[in-house]
C-alpha positions, 0 to 999 in steps of 0.5 A: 803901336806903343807897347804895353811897359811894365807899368799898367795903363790907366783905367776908366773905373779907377780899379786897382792894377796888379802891381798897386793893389793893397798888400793884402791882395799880391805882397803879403803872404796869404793867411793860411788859417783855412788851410789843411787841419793838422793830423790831431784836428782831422782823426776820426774814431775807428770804425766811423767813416771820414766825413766827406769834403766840404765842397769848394766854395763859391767865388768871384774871382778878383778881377781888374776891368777896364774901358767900355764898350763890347766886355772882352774877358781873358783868362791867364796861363798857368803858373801867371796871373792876369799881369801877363795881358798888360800888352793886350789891355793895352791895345784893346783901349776901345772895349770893356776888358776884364782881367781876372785872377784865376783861383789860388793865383794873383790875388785869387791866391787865398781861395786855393783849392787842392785841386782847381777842377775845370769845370770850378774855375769855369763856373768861377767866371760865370759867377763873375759875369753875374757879378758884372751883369753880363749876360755875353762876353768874348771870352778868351783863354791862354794855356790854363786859361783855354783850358778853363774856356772849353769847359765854359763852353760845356757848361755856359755856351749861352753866355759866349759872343765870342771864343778866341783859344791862345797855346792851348790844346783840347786832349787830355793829359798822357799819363807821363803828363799827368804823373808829372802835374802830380810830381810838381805840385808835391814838390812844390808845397813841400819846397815853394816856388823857387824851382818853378821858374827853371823848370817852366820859363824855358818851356813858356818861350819860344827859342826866338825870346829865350835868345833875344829877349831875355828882359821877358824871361826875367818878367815872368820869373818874376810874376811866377815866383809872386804865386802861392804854392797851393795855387800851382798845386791846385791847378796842376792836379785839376789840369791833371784831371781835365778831361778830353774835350775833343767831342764838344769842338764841335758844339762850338757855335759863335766865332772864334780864333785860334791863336798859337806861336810857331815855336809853342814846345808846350801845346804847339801849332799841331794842336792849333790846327786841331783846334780850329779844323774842329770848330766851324769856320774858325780862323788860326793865326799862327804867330811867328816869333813866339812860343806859348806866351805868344801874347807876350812874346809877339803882342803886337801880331797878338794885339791886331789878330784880337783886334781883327776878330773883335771888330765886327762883334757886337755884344 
């Protein structure tokens, strides 16, 4: 099987790839015009009460879509954007394949939020199966991406053919957890990006890619020092905020797969196996070789786990 290069492949509908969108998506720093108002703009006379928050508002996340046939979405790990699935968009030539940018990464980065809840980022793409006309997809998430899944499943199960669950887990955060989600995204609007990398690509890959494929730790600093701080910001507190999802496994009821690498330090293959014994008839794949990016660091076991599980999915 031909590996997917840096370069994305072509595509049916002429939508533009990651790397060649105009510069006003992905090279040019995002406008802050509706960031934060300053202190002045913001102060409310004593003794009147703060008017509340406006709420976010709604958005299409940008997206990439590719081929026909059954519409596969995938939904990327935090702090990616949706460049980290060119090895899959590759293998999946024979369906519809839709690559979204989450919001406040990628060229969703101008729709940052202080916190991206769940739930928002989920209806987000709800919004986009509208936008496409799609009544049912195959939807599968990495990491954040898992994350922003189960809450589709709460939330739009009617729209799921199918659910494929990559490195990610069901629990909530521990409070150490969540206290350093809190820490990262103050470090990082006061600092910017150029920490991230250190602190996370040890923690993405698998002792297998750290040692032997230094080429794909050199690609996702890359992609992870291309995001805008308030996008990290903001997915962190909300996965700080996510809730525990363990009571909906069970609601679950189309196919799915879960998939997670052997050498996962972030979620690990524990909790792989909690996910698929609580989900009926759900198949694990546990890939040897790779960490929490499996789908980089493995993408051909990845691609032909995805491939086995789609095939008999009609939508």
């Amino acid at each position: 099987m031909s590996m997917a290069s840096d370069e994305p492949p072509t595509h049916d509908d002429g939508l533009p790839t990651h790397d060649d969108r105009p510069a006003t998506h992905d090279d040019r720093p995002a406008s802050h015009d509706d960031g934060p108002a300053s202190d002045e703009e913001v102060a409310v006379p004593a003794g009147e009460p703060a008017a509340p928050a406006a709420p976010p508002e709604p958005v299409v996340p940008p997206v990439t879509v590719y081929g026909e046939g059954t519409p596969v979405v995938l939904l990327h790990a935090f702090p990616l954007d949706s460049r980290m699935w060119l090895p899959q968009i590759e293998a999946l030539g024979g369906y519809k394949v839709i690559v979204p940018d989450l919001r406040g990464f990628g060229a969703a980065r101008r729709h940052a939020v202080d916190v991206a809840h769940m739930d928002l980022l989920a209806d987000d793409v709800a919004r986009l199966l509208d936008d496409r006309k799609l009544e049912q997809v195959i939807l599968c998430g990495l990491s954040l991406g898992g994350y922003v899944a189960l809450a589709f499943v709460c939330r739009h199960r009617d729209r799921l053919g199918g659910l494929v669950l990559c490195d990610t887990r069901v629990g909530s955060d521990s409070k150490e957890a969540v206290a350093s989600r809190l820490a990262m995204a103050e470090r990082v609007l006061a600092e910017g990006v150029d920490f991230v990398p250190e602190a996370m690509v040890p923690r993405l890959l698998g002792r297998t890619s750290r040692e032997q494929r230094p080429h794909l730790a050199e690609r996702v600093k890359e992609i992870i020092l291309d995001q805008d701080p308030r996008g990290i910001a903001g997915a962190q507190r909300g996965m700080a905020a996510r809730p525990d999802s363990t009571p909906l496994l069970a609601e679950v009821a189309v196919p799915t797969l879960v998939i997670v690498g052997t050498e996962d330090e972030v979620t690990g293959p524990e909790e792989g196996r909690v996910l698929a014994t609580g989900i009926r008839d759900a198949r694990l794949v546990q890939v040897e070789g790779a960490g929490h990016l499996a789908n980089m660091e493995q993408p051909e076991l990845v691609n032909d786990a995805l491939l086995d599980f789609i095939a008999p999915l009609w939508i």
